[in-house]
Each structure stands twice: as C-alpha cells, then as structure tokens.
C-alpha positions as CSV (number, residue, x, y, z in Angstrom):
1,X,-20.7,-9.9,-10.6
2,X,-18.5,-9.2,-13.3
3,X,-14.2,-8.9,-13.3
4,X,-13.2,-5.7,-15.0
5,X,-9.5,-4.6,-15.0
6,X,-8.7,-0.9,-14.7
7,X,-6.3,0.6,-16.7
8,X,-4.8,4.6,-16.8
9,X,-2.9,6.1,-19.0
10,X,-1.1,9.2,-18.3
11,X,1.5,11.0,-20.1
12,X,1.1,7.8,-22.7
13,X,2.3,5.7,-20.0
14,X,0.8,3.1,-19.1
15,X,0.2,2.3,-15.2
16,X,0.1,-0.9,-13.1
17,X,-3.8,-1.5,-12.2
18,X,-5.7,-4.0,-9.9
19,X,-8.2,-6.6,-10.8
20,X,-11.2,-5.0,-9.2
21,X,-14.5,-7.3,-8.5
22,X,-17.7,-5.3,-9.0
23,X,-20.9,-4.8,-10.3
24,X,-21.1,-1.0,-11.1
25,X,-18.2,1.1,-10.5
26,X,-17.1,4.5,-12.3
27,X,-14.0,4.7,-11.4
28,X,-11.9,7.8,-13.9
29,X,-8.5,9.8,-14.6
30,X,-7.0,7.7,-11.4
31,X,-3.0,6.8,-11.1
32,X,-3.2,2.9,-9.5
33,X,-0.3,1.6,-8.6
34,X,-0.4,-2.3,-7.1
35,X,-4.5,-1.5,-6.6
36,X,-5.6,-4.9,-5.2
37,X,-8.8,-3.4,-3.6
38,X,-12.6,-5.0,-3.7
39,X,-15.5,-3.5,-4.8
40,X,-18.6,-5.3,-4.1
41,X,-22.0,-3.3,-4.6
42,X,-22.9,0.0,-6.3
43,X,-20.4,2.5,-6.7
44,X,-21.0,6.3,-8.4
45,X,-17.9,8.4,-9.0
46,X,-15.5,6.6,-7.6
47,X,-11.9,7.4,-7.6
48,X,-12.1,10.5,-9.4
49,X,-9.0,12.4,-10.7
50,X,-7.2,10.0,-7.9
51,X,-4.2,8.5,-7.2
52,X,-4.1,5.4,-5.0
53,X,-0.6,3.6,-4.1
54,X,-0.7,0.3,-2.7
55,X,-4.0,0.1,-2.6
56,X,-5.9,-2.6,-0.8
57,X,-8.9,-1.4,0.6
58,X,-12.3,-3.2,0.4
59,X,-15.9,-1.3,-0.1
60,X,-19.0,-3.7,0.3
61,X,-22.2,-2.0,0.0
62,X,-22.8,1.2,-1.8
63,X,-20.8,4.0,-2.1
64,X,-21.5,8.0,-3.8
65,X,-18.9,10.2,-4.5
66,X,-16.7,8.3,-2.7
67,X,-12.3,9.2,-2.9
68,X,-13.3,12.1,-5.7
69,X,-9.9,14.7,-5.7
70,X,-8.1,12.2,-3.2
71,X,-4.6,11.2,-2.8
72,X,-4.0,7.6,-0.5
73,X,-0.7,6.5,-0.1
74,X,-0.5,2.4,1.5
75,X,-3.9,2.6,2.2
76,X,-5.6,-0.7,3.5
77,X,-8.7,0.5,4.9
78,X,-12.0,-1.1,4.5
79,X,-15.3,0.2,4.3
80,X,-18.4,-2.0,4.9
81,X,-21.9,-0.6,4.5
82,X,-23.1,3.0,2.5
83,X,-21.1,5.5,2.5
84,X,-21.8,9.1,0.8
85,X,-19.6,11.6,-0.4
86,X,-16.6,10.3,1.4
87,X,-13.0,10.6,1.1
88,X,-13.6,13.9,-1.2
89,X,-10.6,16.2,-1.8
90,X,-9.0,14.5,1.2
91,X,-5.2,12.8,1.4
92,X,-4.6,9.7,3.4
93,X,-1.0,8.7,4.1
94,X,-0.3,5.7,5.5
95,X,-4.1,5.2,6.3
96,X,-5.0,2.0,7.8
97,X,-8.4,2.6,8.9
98,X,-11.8,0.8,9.2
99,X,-15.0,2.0,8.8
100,X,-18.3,-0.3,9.3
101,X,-21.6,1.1,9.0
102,X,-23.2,4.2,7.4
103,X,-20.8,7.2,6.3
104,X,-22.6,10.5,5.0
105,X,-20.2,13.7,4.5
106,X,-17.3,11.6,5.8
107,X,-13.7,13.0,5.6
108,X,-14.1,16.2,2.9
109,X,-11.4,18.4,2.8
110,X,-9.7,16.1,5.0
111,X,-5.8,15.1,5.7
112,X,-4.9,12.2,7.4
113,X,-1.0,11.1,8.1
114,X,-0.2,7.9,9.5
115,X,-4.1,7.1,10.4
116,X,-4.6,4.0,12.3
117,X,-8.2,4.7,13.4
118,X,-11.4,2.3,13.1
119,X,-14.9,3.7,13.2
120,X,-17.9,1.6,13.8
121,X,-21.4,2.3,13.6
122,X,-23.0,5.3,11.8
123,X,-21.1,8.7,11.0
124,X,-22.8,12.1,9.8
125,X,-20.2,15.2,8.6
126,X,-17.2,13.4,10.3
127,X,-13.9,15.1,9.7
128,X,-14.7,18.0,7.1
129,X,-12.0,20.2,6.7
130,X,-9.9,18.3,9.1
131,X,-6.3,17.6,9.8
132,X,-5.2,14.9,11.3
133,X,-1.4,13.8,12.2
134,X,-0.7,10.3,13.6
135,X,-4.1,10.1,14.8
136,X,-4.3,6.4,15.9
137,X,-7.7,5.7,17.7
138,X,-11.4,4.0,17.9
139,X,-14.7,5.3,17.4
140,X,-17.6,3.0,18.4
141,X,-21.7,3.9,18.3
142,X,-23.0,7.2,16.5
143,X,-20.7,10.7,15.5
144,X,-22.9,13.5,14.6
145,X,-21.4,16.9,13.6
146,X,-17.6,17.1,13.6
C-alpha cells in the first residue's frame, strides 16, 4: 500500500486535497476540498470530472466507475465491498450514507438531498434516474430492479 497525495488544479489555482491510502486508484479532473476519504483496494475511474467537499468517505474493496460526473457535498458515506458503476452523474448533498456489500448499477442519474440512508447486503440497478429529497432510511438483505 502506497500514500499518494491528490492534487487539482483548476483555473491555475491550486486546491486543498486529501491524503488518500491506496493501491490503484485513478482518480482525474476532481475539485477536493478537505478530502480526508480512504481508499483501500482497486479502484478504475474514480472520481471523474468530480467535485467532492468535505469529503470523508471510505471504499474498501473494489470499485469500477465509481462517482464519474458526480457532485457530493459533506459526504461521509462508506462503502465496504465491490461496487460497479456507482455514483455516476449523480449529486449527493449532505449524504451520509452507508453501503456494505455488492453494488452494481448503483445510484446513476441519481440526486440525493440530505440522504441519511444505509444499505446492507447486495444491490442490483438501485436508484437509476432517481430523486430523492430528505430520504432518511434502511435497506437490509437484497434490492433487485429499482
């Protein structure tokens, strides 16, 4: 495992960036502001053309395609397991969620505001193009289809 400290530039300004943890991330074009998260595992395409604020999630495990086009605002939700294409061109706001388990297809084209929910267990095409406001709950077991 390796430390590796990501830095962005934009507009020739330099932005504050997190100590990350990892041992293969790919993480591009991102705005990090106070990014404290962990990344422990394999990680494709991470944090594409994203901005995180206040970040302090943690991934363990392997992620694909995972917060491409996405927007999280004081987002401390963890992830623990796979997860594939998740979190793509969707906006979290206040998100405070857990997930443990397998993700596959989880949150695209999604909006979250003020999301407080935890989800356990093994998801399939959860929350594509979905909106949810102040959506404060717990999912435990299997969610197939949306």
């Amino acid at each position: 495992m390796k430390k590796t400290h990501l830095t962005c530039s934009i507009l020739a300004v330099v932005l504050c960036a997190g100590t990350v943890w990892t041992t293969n991330v790919n993480a591009q074009n991102g705005s990090f502001y106070h990014s404290n998260g962990m990344y422990a595992g394999s990680m494709d395409t991470f944090g594409n053309t994203s901005t995180f604020r206040d970040n302090r999630g943690m991934i363990t495990g392997t992620a694909t395609t995972w917060g491409n086009n996405t927007t999280f605002y004081d987002n401390r939700g963890m992830i623990t397991g796979t997860a594939t294409n998740w979190g793509n061109n969707t906006t979290f706001h206040d998100n405070r969620g857990m997930h443990t388990g397998s993700a596959t297809n989880w949150g695209n084209n999604t909006t979250f505001h003020d999301n407080r929910g935890m989800y356990q267990g093994h998801t399939q095409t959860h929350g594509n193009q979905t909106s949810g406001f102040s959506a404060i709950g717990s999912f435990l077991g299997w969610f197939i289809g949306d």
